[in-house]
VMD Tcl script that draws the C-alpha trace (Angstrom):
set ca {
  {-57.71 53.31 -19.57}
  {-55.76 54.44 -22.45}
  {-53.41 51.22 -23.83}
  {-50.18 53.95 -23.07}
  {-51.02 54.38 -19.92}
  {-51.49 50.50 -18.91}
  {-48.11 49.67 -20.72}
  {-46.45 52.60 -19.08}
  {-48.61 51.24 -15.31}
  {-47.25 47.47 -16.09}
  {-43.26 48.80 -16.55}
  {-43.83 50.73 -13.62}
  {-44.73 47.51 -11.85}
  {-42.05 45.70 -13.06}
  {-39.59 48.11 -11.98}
  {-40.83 48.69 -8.66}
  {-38.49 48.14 -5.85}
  {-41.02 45.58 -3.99}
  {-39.65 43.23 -7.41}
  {-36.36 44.00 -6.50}
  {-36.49 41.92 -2.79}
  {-37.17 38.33 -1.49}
  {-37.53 36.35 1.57}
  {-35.28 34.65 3.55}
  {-37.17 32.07 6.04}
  {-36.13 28.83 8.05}
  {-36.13 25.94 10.71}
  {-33.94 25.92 14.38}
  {-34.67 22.57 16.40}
  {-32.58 20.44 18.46}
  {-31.11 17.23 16.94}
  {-34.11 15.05 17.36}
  {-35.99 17.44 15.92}
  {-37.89 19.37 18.35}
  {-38.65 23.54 17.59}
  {-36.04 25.70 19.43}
  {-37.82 29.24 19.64}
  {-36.25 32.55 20.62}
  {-33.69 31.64 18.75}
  {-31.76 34.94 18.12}
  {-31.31 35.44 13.83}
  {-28.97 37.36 12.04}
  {-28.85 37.95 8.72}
  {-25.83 39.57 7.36}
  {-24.99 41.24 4.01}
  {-22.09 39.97 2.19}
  {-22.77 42.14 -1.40}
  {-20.04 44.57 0.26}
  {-16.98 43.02 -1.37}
  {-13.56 43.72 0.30}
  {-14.79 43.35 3.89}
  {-16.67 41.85 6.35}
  {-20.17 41.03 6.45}
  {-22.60 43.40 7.39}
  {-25.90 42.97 9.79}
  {-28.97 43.75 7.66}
  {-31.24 42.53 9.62}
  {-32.47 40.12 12.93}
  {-35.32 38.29 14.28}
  {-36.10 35.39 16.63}
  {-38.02 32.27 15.75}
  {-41.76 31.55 16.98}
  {-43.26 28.65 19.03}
  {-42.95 25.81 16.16}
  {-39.30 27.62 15.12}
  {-39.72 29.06 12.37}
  {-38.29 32.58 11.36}
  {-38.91 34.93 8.27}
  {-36.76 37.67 7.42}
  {-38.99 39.58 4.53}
  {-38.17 42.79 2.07}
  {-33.93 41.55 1.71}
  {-32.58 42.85 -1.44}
  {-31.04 40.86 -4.12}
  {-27.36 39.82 -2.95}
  {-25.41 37.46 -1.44}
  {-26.04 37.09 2.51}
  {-24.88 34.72 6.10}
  {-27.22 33.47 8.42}
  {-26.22 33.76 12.03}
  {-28.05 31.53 14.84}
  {-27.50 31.71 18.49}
  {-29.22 30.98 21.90}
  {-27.81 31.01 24.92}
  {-28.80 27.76 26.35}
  {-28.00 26.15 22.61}
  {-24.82 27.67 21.05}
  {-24.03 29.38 17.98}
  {-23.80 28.31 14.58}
  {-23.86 29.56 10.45}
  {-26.53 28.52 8.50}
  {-23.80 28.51 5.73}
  {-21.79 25.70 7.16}
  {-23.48 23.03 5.20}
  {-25.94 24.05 2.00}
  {-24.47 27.75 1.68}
  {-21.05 26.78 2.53}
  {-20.11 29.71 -0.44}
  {-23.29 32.51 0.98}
  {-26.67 32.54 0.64}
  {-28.34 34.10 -2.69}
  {-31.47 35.89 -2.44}
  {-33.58 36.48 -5.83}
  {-35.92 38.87 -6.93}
  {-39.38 37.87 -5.82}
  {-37.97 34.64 -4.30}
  {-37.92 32.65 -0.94}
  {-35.18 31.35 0.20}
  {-35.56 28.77 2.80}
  {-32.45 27.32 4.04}
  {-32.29 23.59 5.25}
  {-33.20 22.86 9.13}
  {-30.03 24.38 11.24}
  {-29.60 21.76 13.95}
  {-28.76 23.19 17.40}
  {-27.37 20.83 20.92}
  {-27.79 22.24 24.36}
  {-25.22 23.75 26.48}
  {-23.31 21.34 28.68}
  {-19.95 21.36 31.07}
  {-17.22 19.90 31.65}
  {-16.04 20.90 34.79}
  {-13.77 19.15 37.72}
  {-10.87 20.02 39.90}
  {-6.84 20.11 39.06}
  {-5.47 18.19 42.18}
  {-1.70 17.11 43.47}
  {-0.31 14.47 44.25}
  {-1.83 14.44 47.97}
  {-5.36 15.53 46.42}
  {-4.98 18.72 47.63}
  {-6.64 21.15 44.88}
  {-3.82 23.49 42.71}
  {-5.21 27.08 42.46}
  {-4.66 29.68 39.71}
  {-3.73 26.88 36.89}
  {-4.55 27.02 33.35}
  {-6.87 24.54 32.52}
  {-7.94 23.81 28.01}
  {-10.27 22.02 26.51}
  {-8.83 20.58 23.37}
  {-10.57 18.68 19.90}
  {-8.48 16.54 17.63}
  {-9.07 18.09 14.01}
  {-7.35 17.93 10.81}
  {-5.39 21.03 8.86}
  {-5.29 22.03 5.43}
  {-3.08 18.84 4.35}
  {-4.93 16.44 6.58}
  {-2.29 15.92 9.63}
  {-3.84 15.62 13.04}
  {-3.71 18.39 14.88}
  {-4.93 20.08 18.67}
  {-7.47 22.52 18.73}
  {-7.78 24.19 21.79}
  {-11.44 25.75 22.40}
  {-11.36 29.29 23.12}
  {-12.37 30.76 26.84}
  {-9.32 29.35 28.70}
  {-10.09 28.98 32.24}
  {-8.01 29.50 35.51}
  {-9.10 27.23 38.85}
  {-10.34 28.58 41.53}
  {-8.53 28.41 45.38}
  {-9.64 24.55 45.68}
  {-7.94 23.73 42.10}
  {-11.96 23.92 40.83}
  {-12.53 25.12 37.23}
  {-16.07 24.74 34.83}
  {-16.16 25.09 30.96}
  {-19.54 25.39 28.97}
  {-19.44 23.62 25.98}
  {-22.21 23.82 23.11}
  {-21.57 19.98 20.18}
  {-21.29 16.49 21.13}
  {-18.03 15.04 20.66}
  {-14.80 14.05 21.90}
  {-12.85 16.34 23.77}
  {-9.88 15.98 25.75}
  {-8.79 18.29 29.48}
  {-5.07 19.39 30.01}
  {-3.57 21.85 32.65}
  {-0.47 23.76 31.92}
  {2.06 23.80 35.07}
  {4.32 26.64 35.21}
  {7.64 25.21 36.67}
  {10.90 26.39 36.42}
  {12.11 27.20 32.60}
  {10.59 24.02 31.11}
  {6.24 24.14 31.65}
  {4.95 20.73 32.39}
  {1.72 19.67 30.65}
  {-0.72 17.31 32.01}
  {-3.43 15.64 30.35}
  {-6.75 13.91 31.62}
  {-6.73 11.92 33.94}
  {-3.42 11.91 34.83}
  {-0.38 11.49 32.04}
  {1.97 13.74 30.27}
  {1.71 12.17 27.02}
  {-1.05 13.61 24.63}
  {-1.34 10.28 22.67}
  {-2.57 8.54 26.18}
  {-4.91 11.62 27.18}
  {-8.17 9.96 27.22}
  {-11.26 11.77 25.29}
  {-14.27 12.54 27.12}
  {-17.01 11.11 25.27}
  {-19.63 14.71 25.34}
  {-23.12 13.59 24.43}
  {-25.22 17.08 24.00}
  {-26.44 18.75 27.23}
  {-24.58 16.89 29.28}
  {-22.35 17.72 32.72}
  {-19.23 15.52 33.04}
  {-16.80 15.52 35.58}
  {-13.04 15.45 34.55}
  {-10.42 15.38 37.72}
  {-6.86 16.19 36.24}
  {-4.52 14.58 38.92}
  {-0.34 15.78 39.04}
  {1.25 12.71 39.36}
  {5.00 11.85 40.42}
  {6.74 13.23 37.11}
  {5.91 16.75 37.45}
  {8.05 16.41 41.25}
  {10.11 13.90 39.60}
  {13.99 14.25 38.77}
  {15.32 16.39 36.14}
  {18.16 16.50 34.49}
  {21.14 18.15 31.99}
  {21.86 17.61 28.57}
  {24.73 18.59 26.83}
  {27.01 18.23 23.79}
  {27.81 19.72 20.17}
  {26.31 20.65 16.78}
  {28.81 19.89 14.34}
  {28.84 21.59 11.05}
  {29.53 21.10 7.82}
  {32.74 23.26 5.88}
  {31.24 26.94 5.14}
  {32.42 30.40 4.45}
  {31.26 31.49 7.59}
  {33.56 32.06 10.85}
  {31.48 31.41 13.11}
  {27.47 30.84 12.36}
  {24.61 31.51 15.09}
  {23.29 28.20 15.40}
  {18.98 27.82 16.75}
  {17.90 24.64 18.87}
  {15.08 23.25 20.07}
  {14.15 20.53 22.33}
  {10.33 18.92 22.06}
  {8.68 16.34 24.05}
  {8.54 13.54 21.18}
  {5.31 12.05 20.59}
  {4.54 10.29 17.25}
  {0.72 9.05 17.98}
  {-0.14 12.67 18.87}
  {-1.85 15.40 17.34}
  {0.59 17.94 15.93}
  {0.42 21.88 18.13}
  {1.40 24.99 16.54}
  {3.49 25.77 19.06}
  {4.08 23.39 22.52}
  {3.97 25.24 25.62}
  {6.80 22.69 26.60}
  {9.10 23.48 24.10}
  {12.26 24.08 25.12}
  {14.94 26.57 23.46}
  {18.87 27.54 23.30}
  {21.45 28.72 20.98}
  {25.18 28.91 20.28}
  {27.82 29.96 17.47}
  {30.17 27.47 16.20}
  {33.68 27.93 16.04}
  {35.91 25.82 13.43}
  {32.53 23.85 12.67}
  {31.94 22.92 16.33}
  {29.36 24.84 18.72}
  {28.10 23.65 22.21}
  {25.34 23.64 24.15}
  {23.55 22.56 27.41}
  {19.31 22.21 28.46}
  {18.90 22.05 31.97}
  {15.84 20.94 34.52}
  {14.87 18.33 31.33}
  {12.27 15.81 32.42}
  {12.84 12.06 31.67}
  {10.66 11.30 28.24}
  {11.13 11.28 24.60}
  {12.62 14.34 23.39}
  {13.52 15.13 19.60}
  {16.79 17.91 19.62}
  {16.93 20.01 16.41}
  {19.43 22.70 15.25}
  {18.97 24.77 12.41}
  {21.91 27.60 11.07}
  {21.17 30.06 8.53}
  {23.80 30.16 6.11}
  {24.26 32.14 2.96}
  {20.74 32.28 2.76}
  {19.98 28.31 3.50}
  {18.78 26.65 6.40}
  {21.15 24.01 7.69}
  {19.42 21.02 9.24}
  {19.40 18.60 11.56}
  {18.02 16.13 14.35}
  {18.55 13.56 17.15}
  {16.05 11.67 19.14}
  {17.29 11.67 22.88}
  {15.76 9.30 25.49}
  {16.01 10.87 28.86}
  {15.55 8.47 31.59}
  {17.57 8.33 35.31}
  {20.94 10.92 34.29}
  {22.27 13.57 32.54}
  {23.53 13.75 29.19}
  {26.76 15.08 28.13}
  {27.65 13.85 24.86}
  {25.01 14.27 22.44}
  {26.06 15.41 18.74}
  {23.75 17.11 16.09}
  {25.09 16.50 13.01}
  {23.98 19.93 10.88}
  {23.22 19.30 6.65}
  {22.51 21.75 3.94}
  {18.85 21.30 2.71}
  {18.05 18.29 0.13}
  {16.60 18.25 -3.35}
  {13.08 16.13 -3.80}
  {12.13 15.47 -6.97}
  {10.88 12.78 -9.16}
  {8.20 12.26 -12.08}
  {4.25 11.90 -12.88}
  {2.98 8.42 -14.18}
  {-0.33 8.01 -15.72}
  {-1.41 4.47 -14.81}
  {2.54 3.64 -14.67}
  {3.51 4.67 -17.96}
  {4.62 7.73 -18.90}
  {2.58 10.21 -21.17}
  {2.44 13.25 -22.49}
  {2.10 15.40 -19.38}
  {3.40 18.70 -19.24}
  {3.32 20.56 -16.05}
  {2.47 24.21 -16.43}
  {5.13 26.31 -14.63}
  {3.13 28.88 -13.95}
  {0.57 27.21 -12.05}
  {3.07 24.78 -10.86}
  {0.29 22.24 -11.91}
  {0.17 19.38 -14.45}
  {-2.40 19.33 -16.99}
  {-3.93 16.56 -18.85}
  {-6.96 15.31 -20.70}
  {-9.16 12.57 -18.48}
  {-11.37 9.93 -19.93}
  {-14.94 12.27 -19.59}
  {-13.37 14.98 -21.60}
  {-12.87 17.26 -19.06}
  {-9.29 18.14 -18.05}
  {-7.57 17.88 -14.55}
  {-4.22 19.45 -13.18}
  {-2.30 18.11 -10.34}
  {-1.14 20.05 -7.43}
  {2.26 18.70 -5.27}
  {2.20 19.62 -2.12}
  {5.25 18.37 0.66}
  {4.35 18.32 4.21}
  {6.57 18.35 7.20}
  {5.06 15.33 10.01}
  {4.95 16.21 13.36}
  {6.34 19.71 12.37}
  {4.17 22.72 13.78}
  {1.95 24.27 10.61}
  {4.24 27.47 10.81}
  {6.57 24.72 9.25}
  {3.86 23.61 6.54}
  {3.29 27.70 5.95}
  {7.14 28.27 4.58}
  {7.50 25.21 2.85}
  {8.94 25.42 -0.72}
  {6.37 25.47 -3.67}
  {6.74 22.49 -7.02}
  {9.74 24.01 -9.42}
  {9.30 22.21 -12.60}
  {12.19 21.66 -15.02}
  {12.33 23.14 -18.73}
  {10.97 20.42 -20.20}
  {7.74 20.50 -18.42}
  {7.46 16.89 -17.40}
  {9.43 16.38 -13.62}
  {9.29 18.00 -10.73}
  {11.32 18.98 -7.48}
  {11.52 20.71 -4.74}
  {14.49 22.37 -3.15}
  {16.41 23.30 -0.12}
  {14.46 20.70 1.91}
  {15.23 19.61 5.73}
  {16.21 16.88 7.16}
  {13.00 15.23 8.15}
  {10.01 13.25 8.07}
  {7.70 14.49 4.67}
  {4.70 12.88 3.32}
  {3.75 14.22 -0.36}
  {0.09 15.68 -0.97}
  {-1.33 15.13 -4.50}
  {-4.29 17.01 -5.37}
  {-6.07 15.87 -8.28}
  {-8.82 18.35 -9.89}
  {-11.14 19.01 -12.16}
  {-12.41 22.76 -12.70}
  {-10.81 23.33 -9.47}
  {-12.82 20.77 -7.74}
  {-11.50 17.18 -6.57}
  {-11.42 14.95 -9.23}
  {-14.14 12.03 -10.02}
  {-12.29 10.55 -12.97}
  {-8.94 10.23 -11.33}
  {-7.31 8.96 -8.01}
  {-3.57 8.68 -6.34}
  {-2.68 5.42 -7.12}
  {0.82 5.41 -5.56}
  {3.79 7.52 -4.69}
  {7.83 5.65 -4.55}
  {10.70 7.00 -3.38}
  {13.75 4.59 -4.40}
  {11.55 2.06 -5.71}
  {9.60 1.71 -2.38}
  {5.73 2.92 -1.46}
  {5.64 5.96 0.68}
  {2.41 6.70 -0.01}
  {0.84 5.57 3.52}
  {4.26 6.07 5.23}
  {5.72 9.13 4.23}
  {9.38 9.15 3.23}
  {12.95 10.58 5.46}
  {15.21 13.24 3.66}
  {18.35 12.13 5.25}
  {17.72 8.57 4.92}
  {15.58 7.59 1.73}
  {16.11 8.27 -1.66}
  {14.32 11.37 -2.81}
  {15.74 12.41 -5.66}
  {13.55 10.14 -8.15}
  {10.38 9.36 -6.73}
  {7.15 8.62 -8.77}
  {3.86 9.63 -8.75}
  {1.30 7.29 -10.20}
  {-2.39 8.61 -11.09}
  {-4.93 5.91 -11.75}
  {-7.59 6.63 -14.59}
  {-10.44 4.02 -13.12}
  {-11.52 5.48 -9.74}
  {-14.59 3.51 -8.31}
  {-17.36 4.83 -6.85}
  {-20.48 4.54 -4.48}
  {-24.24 4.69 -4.65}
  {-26.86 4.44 -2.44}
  {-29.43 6.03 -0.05}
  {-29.39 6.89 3.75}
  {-31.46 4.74 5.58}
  {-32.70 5.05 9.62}
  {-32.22 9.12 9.61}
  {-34.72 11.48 9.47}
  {-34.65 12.51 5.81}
  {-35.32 16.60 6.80}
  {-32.22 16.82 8.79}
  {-28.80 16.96 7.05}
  {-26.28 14.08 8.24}
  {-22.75 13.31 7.23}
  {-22.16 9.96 4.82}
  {-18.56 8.90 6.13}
  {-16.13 6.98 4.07}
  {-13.10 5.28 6.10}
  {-9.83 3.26 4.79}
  {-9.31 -0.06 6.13}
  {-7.36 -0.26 9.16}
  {-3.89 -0.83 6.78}
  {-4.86 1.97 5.31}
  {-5.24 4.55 8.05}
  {-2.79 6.59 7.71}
  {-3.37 7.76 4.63}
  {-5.49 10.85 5.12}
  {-6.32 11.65 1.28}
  {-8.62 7.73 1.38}
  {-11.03 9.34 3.85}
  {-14.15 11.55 2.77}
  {-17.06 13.34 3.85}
  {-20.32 13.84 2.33}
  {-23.19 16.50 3.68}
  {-26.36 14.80 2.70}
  {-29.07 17.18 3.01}
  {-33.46 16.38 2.45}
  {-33.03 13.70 -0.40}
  {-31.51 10.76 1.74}
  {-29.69 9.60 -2.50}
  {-26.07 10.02 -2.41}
  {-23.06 9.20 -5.09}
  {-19.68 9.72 -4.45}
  {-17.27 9.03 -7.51}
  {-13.50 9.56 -7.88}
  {-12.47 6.62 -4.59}
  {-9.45 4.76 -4.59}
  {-9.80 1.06 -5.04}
  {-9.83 -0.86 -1.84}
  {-11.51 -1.98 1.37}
  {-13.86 0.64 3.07}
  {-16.10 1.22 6.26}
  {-19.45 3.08 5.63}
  {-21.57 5.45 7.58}
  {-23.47 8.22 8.53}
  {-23.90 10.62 11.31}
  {-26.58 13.27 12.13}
  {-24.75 16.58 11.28}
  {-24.98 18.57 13.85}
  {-23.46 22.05 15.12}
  {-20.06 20.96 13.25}
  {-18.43 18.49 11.11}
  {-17.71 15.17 13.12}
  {-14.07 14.72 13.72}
  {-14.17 11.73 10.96}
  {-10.31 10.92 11.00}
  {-10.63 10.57 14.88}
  {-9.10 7.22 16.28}
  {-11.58 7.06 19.01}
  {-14.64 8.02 16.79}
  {-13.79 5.15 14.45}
  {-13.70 3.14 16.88}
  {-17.06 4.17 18.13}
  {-18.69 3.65 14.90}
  {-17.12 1.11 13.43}
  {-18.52 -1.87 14.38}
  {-21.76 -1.00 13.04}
  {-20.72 0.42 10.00}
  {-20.83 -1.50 6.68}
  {-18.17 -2.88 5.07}
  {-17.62 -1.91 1.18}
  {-15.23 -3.07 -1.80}
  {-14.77 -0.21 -3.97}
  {-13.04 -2.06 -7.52}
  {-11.05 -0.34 -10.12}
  {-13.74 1.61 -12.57}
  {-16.79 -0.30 -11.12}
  {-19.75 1.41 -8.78}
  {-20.98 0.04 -5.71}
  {-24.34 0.57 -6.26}
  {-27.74 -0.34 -4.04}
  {-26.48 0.69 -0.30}
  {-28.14 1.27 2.41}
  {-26.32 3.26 4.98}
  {-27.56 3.44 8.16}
  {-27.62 6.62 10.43}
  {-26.06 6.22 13.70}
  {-26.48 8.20 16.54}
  {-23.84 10.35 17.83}
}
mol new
graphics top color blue
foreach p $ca { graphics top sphere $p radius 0.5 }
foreach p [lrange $ca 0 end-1] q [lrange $ca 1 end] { graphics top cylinder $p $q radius 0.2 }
display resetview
């Protein structure tokens, strides 16, 4: 053959579309390792920018549960797995958290995707007699975290409705805790009820779920939902405005520190009223004895006038409660770089501050105030960082009167920081940093931010797992400690059992690890600490030192 016509037969080859595809192939089995097959696989095509993923292409998985999904062209794709008596979950939850890239002439072969059996919960909603209640709502609920780390409810989609003897069933696919409530429809305030039988959510008891299981959960009406009720009354007292007379929003909620926070209570309660001369008044009827907090807000010349009262309903009405209504606060304070001041310079268009770190690299803080025990529509319109002319303090305006802990977000190319940590935040001299602060009651107006340059860090290996299934390295803040959320951390540790985690606070920690399964364990839980704690080991992590030679076992969950 001529040498023309080989070059010209070896381009040809080169630029053939067969060089253009690879091979996406993989693992389902249950979380002791055993093959799943007929596992239903999806592949879906994510190249299409601007909207959502597209199915390329499905298979199922053979005896041993394997799959292959040949001739997929180059691009970014999800993997979809499903079975009916197993659940549903994306390959890209752990490894391919971002997609999954597929290159030319390449297999891909994604990391084992663990799958639990199907199990129920399932019981009856019964009265005070034990006489079943018909035609309730019954919800499953998980305690999870949102995006700045408060405890929230998560209600499990597929609602269910009992039957005529107050019977209801819910599938459920993941080991964990979950938690049962029924929603009672009485009168103009709803009455929630919580497994087995309380109306507060911090004393609902979790149903421990292990995978595949059935578990009966009887939610039983006890004497508060036929209990007494009673008025409240009194006045929201304003402030001197321009306004004659303002429209004035209130709103009463069951108050409940220890519980998770709800985007919006079923039980809330709501009225209104316009003040006259500074002075407007209002009643809540059929109120149910419990904690309740009472807040007003008026919009006024464009600000949102604040303000609270706790109320403790017990055996009477109450006629002469006052809501004292504020304009909004300022919070604001400064950075300190291992409690000095340097030359930091927040940028005011990123509403970060930027500043050289001890590897070179360079980091930018981001401020974030949250609202506690506020609903995360609250969180959603909160004010963003202003920063002054000079570039070095910040604030934020037309705040509430509330409760407000202040996120700092350290990073590093957008990523959390491993050179730098949150040391501690004042307000009036004082540490808030566990404890969150009061506008209204604590001084706000110069509060401190200190950044420590020494984070410590850990090293070590996973040991008792099974080193082809991912599993979840959890880090947890002594019991002091717990309520900061930003001290707590989770690791996917997938095939090589090594890990290193750098960038940790100084202080007393518990380690472990967990099989990852279907979803991220609920690692801020109270009751799956306390599960896991006792066998956990204990850690030191010291100012710019590593803790190096662990061996972290792998519990079961």
């Amino acid at each position: 053959m001529p040498l023309i016509a080989i070059l010209l037969a070896s381009l040809l080859l080169q630029n053939s579309p067969q060089t253009q595809l690879g091979t996406i192939e993989g693992t389902v089995t249950s979380s002791v390792g055993t093959p799943i097959s007929g596992v239903h696989v999806r592949v879906l095509d994510r190249r299409q920018t601007g909207g959502a993923p597209t199915l390329f292409g499905e298979t199922t998985t053979d005896g041993a549960g394997n799959f292959v999904v040949r001739n997929v062209p180059v691009g970014l794709y999800e993997i979809e797995i499903e079975h009916e008596a197993f659940g549903y979950r994306r390959a890209m939850d752990g490894t391919f958290r971002d997609g999954l890239t597929v290159s030319a002439g390449q297999s891909v072969r994604i990391p084992p995707v663990l799958l639990t059996p199907a199990g129920a919960i399932y019981g009856h909603v019964l009265d005070a007699s034990g006489n079943g209640v018909s035609s309730v709502r019954v919800e499953i609920l998980r305690q999870g975290t949102d995006e700045s780390g408060r405890k929230v409810w998560g209600v499990v989609s597929g609602t269910v409705l009992t039957d005529d003897q107050g019977a209801y069933r819910k599938t459920l696919f993941g080991a964990g805790d979950y938690y049962v409530r029924t929603v009672l429809e009485s009168g103009p305030v709803p009455v929630i009820f919580y497994y087995p039988e309380t109306t507060e959510s911090s004393n609902a008891a979790p149903i421990i779920f292990a995978e595949g299981s059935e578990i009966r959960a009887d939610i039983r009406i006890a004497s508060p939902f036929v209990g007494e009720s009673f008025q409240i009354s009194g006045k929201v007292k304003l402030p001197p405005v321009d306004v004659a007379s303002p429209f004035i929003e209130l709103v009463m909620r069951k108050r409940d520190p220890a519980a998770p926070i709800e985007t919006s209570s079923p039980a809330d309660v709501r009225a209104s009223t316009r003040a006259a001369e500074g002075v407007g008044n209002f009643q809540f009827r059929d109120i149910r004895p419990g904690n309740y907090e009472l807040r007003a807000n008026a919009r006024i010349d464009g600000r949102s006038y604040t303000g609270n009262v706790l109320i403790d309903v017990r055996d009477r009405d109450l006629d002469a409660v006052e809501v004292l209504v504020r304009p909004p606060a300022e919070v604001k304070g400064r950075l300190l770089i291992d409690d000095e001041q340097q030359n930091i310079y927040f940028s005011r268009r990123t509403t970060a501050a930027g500043f050289g770190v001890p590897n070179g690299g360079v980091s930018e803080v981001r401020l974030l105030l949250v609202p506690m025990n506020s609903p995360s529509s609250v969180l959603n319109s909160m004010p963003n960082a202003v920063i002054d002319p000079t570039g070095k303090l910040f604030s934020f305006g037309e705040i509430a009167e509330g409760n407000y802990k202040l996120n700092v977000l350290l990073l590093t190319d957008g990523r959390p920081s491993q050179a730098l940590y949150v040391e501690d935040i004042r307000a009036g001299g004082k540490s808030v940093i566990d404890s969150g602060f009061q506008v209204g009651l604590d001084v706000v107006d110069s509060m401190e931010v200190v950044v420590g340059t020494k984070p410590g860090s850990v090293e070590g290996r996973i040991a008792g797992g099974q080193s082809s299934l991912p599993a979840a390295l959890i880090l947890i803040p002594e019991a002091s400690r717990r309520s900061n959320l930003s001290l707590y951390q989770v690791i996917n540790v997938d095939g090589d059992d090594h890990f290193q985690v750098a960038g940790i606070a100084p202080g007393q920690y518990k380690l472990f690890a967990v099989p990852y399964l279907n979803e991220p364990p609920p690692f801020r839980s109270i009751e799956f600490i306390a599960r896991y704690e006792s066998r956990a080991i204990s850690i030191t992590v010291q100012k710019g030192m590593t803790s190096g030679g662990l061996q972290v076992p792998v519990l079961p969950r």
